[in-house]
C-alpha positions as CSV (number, residue, x, y, z in Angstrom):
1,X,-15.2,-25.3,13.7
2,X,-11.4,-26.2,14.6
3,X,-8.3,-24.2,13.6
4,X,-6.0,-26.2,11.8
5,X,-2.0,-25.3,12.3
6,X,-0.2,-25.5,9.2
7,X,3.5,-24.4,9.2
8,X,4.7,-23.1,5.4
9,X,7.2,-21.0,3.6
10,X,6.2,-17.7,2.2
11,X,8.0,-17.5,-1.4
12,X,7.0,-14.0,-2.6
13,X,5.3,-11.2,0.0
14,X,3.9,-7.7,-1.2
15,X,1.9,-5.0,0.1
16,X,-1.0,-7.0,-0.8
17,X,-0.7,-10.5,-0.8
18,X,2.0,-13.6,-0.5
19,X,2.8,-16.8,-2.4
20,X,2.9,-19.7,0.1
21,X,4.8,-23.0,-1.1
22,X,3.2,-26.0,0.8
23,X,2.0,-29.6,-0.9
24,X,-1.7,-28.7,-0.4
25,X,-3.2,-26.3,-0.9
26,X,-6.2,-25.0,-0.2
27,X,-9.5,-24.0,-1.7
28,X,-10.0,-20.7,-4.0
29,X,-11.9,-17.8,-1.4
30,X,-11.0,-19.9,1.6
31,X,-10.2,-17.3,4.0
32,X,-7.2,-18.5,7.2
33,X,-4.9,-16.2,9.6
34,X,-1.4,-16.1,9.3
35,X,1.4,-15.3,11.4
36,X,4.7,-14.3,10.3
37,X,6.9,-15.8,12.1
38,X,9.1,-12.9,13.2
39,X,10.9,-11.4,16.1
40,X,7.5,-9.6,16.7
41,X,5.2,-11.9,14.6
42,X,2.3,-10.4,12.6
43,X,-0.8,-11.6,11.8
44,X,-2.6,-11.4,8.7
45,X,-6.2,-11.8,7.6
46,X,-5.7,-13.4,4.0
47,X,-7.9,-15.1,1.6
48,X,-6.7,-17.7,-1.1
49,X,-6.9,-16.1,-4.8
50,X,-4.5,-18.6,-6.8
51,X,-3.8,-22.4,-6.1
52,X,-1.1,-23.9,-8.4
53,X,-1.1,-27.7,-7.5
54,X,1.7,-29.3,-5.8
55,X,3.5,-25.7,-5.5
56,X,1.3,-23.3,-3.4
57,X,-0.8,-20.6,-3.3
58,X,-1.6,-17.1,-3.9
59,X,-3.4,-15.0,-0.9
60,X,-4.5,-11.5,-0.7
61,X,-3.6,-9.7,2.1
62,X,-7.9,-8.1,3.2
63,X,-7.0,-6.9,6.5
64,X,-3.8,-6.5,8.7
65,X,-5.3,-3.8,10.9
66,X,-2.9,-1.1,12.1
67,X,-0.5,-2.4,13.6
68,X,-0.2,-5.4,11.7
69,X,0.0,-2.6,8.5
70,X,2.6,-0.6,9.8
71,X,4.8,-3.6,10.7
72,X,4.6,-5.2,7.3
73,X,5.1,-2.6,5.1
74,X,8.5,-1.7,7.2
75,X,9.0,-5.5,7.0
76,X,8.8,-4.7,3.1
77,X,11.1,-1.7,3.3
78,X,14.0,-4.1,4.9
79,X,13.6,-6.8,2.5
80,X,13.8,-3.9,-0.7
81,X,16.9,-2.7,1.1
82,X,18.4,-6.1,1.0
């Protein structure tokens, strides 16, 4: 199976999960990796929990390992701070 690239704006992040505005979206349980496009990006196993037509979608956050843990909740410290 191919890997499809989609590049998309994340709207809302938490601890454990994002809101991703793109045109369309995908399918309820579909599971994808994302990066976040950082200075040191971070990639995210997600799965899709919410699609709201035309707007996005909600993901859940299943498994960041470690690293990828450590990196986003200081990500979400900085952001709080803001």
């Amino acid at each position: 199976m191919g890997a499809n690239l989609l590049i998309c704006r994340v709207c809302n992040i938490g601890r454990e999960g994002i809101f991703v505005k793109m045109s369309s979206p995908s399918l309820v349980g579909r599971a994808f990796t994302a990066q976040l496009a950082l200075k040191e990006p971070v990639l995210l196993s997600c799965v899709v929990r919410r699609v709201e037509l035309d707007h996005g979608l909600g993901v859940r956050i299943v498994a960041p390992g470690a690293e990828g843990r450590k990196r986003l909740l200081a990500l979400l410290d900085t952001l709080a701070c803001e």
